[in-house]
N, C-alpha and C positions, 0 to 999 in steps of 0.2 A: 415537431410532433413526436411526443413517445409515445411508445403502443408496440403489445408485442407481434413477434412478426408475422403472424397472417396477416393484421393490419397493414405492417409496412407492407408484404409484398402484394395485394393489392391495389397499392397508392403506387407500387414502382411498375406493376403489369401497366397501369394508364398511363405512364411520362413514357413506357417502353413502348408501348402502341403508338404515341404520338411522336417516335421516333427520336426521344431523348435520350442520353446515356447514363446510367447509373453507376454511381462506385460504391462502392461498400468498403467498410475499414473496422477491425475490431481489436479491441482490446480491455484493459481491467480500467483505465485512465482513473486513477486512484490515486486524490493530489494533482489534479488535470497542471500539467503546468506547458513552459515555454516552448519544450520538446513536443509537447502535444498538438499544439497550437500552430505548428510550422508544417506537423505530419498532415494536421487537417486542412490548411489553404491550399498546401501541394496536390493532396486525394481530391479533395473539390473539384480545384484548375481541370482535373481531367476527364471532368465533366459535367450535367446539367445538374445534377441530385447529390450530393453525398450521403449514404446511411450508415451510421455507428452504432455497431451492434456491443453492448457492453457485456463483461462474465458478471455472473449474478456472484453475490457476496456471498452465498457458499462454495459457488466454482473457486472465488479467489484464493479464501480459505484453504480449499486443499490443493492448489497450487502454489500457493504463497506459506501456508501456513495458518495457526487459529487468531494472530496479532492483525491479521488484514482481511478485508479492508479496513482501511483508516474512514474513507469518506462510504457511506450506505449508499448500496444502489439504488436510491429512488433520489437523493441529492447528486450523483455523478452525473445520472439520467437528465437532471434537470440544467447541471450547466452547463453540457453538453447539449443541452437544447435549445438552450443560450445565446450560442456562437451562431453568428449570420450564416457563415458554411458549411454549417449542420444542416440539413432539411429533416433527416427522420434520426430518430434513435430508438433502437430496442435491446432485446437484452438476451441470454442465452444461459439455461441451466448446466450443461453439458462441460467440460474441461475445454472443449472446444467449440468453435461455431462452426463447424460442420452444415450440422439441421439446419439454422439460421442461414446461412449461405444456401442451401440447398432451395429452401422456401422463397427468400423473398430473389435468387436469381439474378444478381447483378452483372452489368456489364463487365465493370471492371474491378478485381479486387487486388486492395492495393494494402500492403504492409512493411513497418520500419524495417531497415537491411539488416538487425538484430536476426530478422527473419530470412533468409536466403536458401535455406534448404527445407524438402520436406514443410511447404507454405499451406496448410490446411484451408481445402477446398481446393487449389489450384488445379489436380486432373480435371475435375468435374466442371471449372467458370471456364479452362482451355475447350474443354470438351463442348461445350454449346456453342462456343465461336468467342469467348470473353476474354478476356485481356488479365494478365497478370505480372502487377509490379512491386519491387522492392524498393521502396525508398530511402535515400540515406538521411542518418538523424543525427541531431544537433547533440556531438560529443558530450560527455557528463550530462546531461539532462535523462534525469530519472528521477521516479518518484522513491524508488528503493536511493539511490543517491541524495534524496532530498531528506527521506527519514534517519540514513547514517550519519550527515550532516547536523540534524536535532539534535539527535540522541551525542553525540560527538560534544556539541556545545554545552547542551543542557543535562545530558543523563537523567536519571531519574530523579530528578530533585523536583518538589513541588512546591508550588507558592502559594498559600491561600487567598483568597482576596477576606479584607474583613469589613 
């Protein structure tokens, strides 16, 4: 399910009433690749729901720069919707998901060990009784590693097709 997060956090209030655990995990996932795909089976495992709150394509912009995203937020959304151990995904304007964490209230939020200090939201998911973890990620796997790798091979040279 995509939808943004009032939706999600209505869909996570009923799995939380019926005593399910929810995770939450966020990032730009821009170029979803293999690093992505390991962070998300592990956030899953450690519970009933997983939600992936995505940066909207001007958040990335000004954190990344005007070259990115590469892939549009309404296609990351979707393959990220894709994935069996997805159940929700939504998205956030903000540099951060703060608001989105704050709203849809997850159990547990979880993020790559890139992130170990200073984990946005984390007083506030300890603060209600939630759980917060750092996961470790599969060395060189990035999507920034994936583009300097392109651009390495191919440079700006372009091929037309005729």
């Amino acid at each position: 399910m995509v939808a943004p997060p009032d939706a999600v956090a209505a869909c996570v209030q009923k799995l939380q009433s019926a005593g399910k655990t929810v995770v939450f995990t966020n990032g730009c996932f821009d170029i979803l690749h293999s690093g992505h795909i390991d962070l998300l089976r592990r956030a899953r495992a450690l519970g009933d729901a997983l939600v992936v709150a995505i940066n909207s394509d001007s958040s990335i912009a000004r954190i990344k720069g005007s070259n990115r995203p590469i892939v549009p937020q309404h296609e990351r959304a979707e393959l990220l919707d894709g994935l069996e151990v997805v159940d929700f995904v939504s998205w956030f304007e903000d540099d951060t998901p703060l608001q989105a964490i704050l709203t849809i209230h997850p159990d547990v939020l979880v993020k790559g060990a890139d992130w170990t200090d200073n984990i946005v939201g984390q007083r506030e998911v300890e603060g209600w009784g939630g759980k917060v973890l750092s996961l470790p990620l599969i060395e060189g796997s990035s999507t920034t590693g994936i583009v300097e790798r392109v651009l390495a091979r191919y440079g700006n040279t372009r091929k037309t097709n005729s």
